[in-house]
C-alpha positions as protocol buffer text, in pm:
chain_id: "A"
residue {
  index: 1
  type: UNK
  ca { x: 0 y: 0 z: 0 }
}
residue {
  index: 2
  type: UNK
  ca { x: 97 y: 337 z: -88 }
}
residue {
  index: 3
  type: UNK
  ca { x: 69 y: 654 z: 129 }
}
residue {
  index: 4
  type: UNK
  ca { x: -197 y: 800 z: -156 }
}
residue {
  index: 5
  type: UNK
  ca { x: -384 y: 510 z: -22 }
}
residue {
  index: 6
  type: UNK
  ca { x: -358 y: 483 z: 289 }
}
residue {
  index: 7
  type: UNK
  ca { x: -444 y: 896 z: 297 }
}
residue {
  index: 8
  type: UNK
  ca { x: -757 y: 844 z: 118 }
}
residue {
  index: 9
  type: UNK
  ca { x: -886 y: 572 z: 384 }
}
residue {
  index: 10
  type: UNK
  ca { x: -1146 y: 684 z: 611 }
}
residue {
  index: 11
  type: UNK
  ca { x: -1002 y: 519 z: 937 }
}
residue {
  index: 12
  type: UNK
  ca { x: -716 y: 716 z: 915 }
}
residue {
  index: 13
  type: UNK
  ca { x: -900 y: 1078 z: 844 }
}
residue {
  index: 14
  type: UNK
  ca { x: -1094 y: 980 z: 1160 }
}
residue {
  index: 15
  type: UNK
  ca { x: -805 y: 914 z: 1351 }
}
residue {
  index: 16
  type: UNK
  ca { x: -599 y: 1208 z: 1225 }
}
residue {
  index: 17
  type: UNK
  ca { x: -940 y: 1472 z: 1323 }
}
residue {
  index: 18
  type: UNK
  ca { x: -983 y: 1255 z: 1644 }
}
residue {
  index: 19
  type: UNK
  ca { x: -597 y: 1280 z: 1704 }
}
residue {
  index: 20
  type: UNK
  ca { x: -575 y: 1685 z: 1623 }
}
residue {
  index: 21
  type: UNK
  ca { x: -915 y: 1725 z: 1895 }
}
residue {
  index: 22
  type: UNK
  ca { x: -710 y: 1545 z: 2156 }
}
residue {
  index: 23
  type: UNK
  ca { x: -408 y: 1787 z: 2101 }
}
residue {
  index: 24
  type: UNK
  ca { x: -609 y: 2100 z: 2091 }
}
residue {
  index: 25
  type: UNK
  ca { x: -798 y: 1949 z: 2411 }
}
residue {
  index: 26
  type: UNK
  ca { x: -491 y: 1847 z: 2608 }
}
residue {
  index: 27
  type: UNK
  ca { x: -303 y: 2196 z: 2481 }
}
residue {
  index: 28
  type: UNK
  ca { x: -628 y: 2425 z: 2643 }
}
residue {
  index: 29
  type: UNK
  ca { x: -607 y: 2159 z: 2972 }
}
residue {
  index: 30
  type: UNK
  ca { x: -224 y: 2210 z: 3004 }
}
residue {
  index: 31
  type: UNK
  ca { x: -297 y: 2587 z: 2975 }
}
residue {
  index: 32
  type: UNK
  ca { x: -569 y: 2619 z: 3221 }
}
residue {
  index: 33
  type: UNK
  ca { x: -388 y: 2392 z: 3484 }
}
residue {
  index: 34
  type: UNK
  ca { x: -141 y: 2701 z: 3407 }
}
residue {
  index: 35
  type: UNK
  ca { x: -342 y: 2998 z: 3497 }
}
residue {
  index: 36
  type: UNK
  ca { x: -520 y: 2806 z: 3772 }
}
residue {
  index: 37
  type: UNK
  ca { x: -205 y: 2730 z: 3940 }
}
residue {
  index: 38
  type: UNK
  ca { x: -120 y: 3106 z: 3908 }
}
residue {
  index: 39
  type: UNK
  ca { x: -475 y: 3241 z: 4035 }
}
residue {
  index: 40
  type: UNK
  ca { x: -381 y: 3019 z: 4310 }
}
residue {
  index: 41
  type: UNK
  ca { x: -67 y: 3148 z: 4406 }
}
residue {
  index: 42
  type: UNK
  ca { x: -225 y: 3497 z: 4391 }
}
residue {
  index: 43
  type: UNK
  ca { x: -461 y: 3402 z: 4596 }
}
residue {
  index: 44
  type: UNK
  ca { x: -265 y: 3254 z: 4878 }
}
residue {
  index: 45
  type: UNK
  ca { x: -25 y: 3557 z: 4838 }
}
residue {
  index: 46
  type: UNK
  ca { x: -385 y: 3775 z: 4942 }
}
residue {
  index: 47
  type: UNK
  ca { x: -487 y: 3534 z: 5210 }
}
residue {
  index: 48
  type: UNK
  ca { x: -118 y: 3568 z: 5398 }
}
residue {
  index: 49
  type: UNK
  ca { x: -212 y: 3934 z: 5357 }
}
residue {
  index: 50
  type: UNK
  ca { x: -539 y: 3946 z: 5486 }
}
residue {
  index: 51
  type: UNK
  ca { x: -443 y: 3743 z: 5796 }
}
residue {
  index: 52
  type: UNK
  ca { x: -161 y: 3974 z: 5874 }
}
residue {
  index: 53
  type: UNK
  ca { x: -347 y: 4277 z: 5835 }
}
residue {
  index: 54
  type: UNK
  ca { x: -639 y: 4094 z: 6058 }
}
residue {
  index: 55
  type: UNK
  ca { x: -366 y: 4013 z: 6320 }
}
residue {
  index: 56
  type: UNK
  ca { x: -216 y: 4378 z: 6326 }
}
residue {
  index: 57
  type: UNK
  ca { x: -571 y: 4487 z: 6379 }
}
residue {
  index: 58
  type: UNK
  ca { x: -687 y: 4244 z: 6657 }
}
residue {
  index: 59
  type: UNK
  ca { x: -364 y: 4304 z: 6854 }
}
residue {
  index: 60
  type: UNK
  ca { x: -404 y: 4701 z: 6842 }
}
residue {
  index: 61
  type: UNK
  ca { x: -789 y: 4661 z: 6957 }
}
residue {
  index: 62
  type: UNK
  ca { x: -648 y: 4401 z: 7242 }
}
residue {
  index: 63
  type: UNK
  ca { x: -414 y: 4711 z: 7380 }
}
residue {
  index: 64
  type: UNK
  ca { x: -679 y: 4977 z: 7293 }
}
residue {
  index: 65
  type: UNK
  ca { x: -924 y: 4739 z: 7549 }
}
residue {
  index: 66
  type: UNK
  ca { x: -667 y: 4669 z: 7807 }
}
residue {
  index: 67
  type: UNK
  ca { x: -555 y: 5062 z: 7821 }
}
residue {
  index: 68
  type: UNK
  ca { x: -928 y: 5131 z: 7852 }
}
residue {
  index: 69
  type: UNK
  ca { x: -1023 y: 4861 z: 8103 }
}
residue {
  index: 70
  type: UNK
  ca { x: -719 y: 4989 z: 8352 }
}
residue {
  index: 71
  type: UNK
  ca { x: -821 y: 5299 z: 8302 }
}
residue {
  index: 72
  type: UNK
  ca { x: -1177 y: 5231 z: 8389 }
}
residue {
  index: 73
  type: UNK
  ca { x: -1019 y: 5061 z: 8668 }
}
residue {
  index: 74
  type: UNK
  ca { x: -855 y: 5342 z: 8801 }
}
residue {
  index: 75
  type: UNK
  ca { x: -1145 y: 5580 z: 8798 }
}
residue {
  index: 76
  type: UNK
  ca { x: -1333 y: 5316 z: 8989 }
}
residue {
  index: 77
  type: UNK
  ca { x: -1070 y: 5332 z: 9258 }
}
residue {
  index: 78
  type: UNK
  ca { x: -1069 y: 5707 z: 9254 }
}
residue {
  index: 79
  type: UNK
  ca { x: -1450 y: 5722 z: 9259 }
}
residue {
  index: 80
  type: UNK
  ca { x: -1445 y: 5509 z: 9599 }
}
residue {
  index: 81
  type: UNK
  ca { x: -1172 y: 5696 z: 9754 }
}
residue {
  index: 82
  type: UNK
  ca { x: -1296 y: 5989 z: 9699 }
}
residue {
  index: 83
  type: UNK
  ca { x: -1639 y: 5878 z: 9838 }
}
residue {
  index: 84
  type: UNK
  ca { x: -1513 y: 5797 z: 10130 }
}
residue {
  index: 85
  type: UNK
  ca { x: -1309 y: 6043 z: 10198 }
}
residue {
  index: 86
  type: UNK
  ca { x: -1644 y: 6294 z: 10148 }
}
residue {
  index: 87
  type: UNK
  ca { x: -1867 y: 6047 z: 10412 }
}
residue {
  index: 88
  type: UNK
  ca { x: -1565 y: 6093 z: 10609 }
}
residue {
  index: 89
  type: UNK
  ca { x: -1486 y: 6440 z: 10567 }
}
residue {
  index: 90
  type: UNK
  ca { x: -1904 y: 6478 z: 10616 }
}
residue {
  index: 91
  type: UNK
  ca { x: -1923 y: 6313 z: 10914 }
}
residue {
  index: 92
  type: UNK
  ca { x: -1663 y: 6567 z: 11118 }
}
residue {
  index: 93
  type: UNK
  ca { x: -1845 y: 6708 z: 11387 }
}
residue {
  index: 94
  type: UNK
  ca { x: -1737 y: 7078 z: 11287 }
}
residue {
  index: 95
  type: UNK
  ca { x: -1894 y: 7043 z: 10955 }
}
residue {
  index: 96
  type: UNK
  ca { x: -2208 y: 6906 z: 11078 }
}
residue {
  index: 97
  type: UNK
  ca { x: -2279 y: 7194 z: 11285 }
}
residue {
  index: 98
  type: UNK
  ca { x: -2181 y: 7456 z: 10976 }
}
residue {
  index: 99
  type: UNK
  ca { x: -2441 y: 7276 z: 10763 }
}
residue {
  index: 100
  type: UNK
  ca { x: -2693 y: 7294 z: 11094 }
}
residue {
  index: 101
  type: UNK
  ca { x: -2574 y: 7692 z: 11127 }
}
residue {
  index: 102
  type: UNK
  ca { x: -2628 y: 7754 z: 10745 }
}
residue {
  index: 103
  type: UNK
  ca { x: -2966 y: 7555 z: 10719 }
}
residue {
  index: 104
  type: UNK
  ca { x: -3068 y: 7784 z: 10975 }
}
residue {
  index: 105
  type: UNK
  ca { x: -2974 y: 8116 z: 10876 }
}
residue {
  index: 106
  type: UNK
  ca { x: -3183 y: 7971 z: 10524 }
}
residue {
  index: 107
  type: UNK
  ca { x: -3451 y: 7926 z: 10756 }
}
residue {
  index: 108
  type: UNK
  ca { x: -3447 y: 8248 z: 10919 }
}
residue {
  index: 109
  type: UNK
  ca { x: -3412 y: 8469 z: 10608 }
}
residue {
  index: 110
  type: UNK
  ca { x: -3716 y: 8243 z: 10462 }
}
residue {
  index: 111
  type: UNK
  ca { x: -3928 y: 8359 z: 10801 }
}
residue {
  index: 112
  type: UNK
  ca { x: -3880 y: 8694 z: 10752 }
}
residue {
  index: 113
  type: UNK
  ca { x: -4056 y: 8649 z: 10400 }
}
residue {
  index: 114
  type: UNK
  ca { x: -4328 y: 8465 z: 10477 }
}
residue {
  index: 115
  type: UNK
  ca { x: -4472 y: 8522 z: 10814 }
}
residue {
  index: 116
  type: UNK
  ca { x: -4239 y: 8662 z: 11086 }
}
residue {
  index: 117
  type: UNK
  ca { x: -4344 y: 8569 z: 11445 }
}
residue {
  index: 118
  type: UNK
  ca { x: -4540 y: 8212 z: 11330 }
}
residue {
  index: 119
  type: UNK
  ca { x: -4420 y: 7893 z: 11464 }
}
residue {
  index: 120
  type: UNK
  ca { x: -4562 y: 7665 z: 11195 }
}
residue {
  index: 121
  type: UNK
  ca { x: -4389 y: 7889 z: 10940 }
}
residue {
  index: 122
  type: UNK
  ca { x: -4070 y: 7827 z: 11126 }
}
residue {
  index: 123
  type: UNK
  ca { x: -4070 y: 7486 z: 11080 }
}
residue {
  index: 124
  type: UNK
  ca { x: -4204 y: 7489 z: 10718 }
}
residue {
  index: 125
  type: UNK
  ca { x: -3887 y: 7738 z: 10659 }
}
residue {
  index: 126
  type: UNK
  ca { x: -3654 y: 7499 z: 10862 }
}
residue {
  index: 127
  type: UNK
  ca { x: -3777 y: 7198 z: 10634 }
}
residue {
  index: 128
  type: UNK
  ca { x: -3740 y: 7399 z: 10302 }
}
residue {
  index: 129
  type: UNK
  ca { x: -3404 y: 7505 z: 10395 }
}
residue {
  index: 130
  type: UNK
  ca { x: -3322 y: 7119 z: 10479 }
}
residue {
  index: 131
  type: UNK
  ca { x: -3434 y: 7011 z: 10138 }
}
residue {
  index: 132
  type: UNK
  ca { x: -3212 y: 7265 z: 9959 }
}
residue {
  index: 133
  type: UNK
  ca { x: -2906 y: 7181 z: 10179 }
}
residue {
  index: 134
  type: UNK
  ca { x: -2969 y: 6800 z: 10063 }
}
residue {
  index: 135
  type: UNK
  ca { x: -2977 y: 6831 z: 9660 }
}
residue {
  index: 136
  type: UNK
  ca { x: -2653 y: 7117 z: 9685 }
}
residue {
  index: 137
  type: UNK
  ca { x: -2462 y: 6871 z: 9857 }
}
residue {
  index: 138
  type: UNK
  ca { x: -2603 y: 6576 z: 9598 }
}
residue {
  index: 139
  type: UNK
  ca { x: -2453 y: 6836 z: 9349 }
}
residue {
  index: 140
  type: UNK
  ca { x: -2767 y: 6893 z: 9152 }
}
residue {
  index: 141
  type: UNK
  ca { x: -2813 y: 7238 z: 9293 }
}
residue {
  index: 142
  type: UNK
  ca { x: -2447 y: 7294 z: 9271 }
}
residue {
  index: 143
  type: UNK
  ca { x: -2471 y: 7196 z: 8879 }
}
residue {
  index: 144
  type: UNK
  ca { x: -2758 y: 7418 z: 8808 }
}
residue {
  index: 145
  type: UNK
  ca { x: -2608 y: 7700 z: 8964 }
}
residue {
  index: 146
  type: UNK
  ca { x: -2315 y: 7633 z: 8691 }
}
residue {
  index: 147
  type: UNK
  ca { x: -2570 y: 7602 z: 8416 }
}
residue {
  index: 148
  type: UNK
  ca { x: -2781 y: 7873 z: 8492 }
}
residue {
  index: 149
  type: UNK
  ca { x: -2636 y: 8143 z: 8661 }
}
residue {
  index: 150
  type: UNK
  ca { x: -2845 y: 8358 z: 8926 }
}
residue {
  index: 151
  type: UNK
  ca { x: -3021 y: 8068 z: 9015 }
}
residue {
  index: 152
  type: UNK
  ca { x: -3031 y: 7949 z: 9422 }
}
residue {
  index: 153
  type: UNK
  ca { x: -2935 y: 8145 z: 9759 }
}
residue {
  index: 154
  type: UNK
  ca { x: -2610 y: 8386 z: 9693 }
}
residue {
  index: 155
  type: UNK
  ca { x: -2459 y: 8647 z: 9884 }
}
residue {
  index: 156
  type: UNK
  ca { x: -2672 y: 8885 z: 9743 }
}
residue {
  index: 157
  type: UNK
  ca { x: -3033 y: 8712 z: 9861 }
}
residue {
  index: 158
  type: UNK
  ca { x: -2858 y: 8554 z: 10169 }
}
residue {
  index: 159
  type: UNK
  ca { x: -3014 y: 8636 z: 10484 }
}
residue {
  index: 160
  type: UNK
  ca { x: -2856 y: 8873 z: 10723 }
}
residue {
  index: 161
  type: UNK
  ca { x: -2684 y: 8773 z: 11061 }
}
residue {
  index: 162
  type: UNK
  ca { x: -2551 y: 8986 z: 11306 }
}
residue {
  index: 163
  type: UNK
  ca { x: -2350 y: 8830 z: 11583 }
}
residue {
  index: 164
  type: UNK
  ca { x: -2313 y: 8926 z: 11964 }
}
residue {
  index: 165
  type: UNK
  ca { x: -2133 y: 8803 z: 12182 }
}
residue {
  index: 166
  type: UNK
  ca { x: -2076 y: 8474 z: 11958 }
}
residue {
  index: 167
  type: UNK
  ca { x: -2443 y: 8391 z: 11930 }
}
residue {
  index: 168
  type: UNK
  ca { x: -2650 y: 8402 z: 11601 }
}
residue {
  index: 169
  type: UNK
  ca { x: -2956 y: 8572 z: 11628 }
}
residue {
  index: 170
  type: UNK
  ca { x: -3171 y: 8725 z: 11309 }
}
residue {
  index: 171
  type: UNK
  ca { x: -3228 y: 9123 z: 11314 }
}
C-alpha cells in the first residue's frame, strides 16, 4: 500500500481529526492547569495578607481594650476613695454643725418672708431650707447653679446675721 492510499482511507481521516481534537484538548487543559495554578498562588499571596493585616488589627484593639479597662479601673478606685473620703470628711463634727448653722440662717431669712413671728412657718422654713441643703450637697443644685447662673441662695439674697457676743440671732 501506498501513502496516496492509505491517505484516502477513512479510518485514518478519523483518527488524524480525532488525534488533532485530543491535542487541541490536552493543549487548552495544560494551559488552564497554568493559569489556575497562578490564580492560586495569587490568591494565597492575598490570604497571607489578609491574615496579617487581621492580626495587626486584633492586637491594636487588644491594647486599645486593656488601656481602657485599667483605666476604667482606676477611675473606679478614685470614685471610691474619693467617696469615702467625702462620708468621712461629712461626718466631722465641725462640719455638721456649719451645715446645721447655714440651714438655719436659710430658715431664718425664709421667716422673715413669709410670716415673721409664726411657729408653723418656722418649721415649714426649717424643712425647706433642709431640702435645699440636701440636693446642693447631691450636686444637683451645685450643677444648676453652673448652668444657669443667678439661680439658688447667693450672697446677694442671703439672709442677714448679726453676731453678739458669739451667738447668732436674726435682726
Amino acid at each position: 500500500m501506498e501513502f496516496q492510499e492509505i491517505i484516502k482511507n477513512p479510518f485514518v481521516w478519523g483518527l488524524a481529526l480525532g488525534l488533532l481534537v485530543a491535542g487541541f484538548i490536552l493543549k487548552n487543559a495544560v494551559f488552564s492547569k497554568l493559569q489556575l495554578k497562578r490564580e492560586i498562588k495569587r490568591i494565597e499571596g492575598e490570604m497571607r495578607d489578609m491574615q496579617s493585616h487581621l492580626n495587626t488589627q486584633m492586637k491594636i484593639t487588644a491594647t486599645g481594650n486593656d488601656s481602657l479597662t485599667k483605666q476604667v479601673e482606676e477611675l473606679k478606685s478614685q470614685n471610691e476613695n474619693l467617696r469615702v473620703t467625702l462620708a468621712a470628711l461629712q461626718n466631722k463634727p465641725d462640719k455638721a454643725e456649719q451645715r446645721q448653722f447655714r440651714i438655719q440662717q436659710m430658715a431664718v431669712g425664709a421667716m422673715r418672708e413669709q410670716a415673721p413671728g409664726f411657729a408653723g412657718a418656722w418649721e415649714k422654713a426649717l424643712r425647706q431650707a433642709e431640702a435645699e441643703m440636701d440636693s446642693a450637697e447631691n450636686g444637683f443644685t451645685k450643677l444648676m447653679r453652673k448652668v444657669v447662673p443667678g439661680l439658688g441662695h447667693t450672697a446677694s439674697n442671703a439672709p442677714e446675721v448679726h453676731t453678739i457676743e458669739g451667738s447668732s440671732e436674726p435682726s
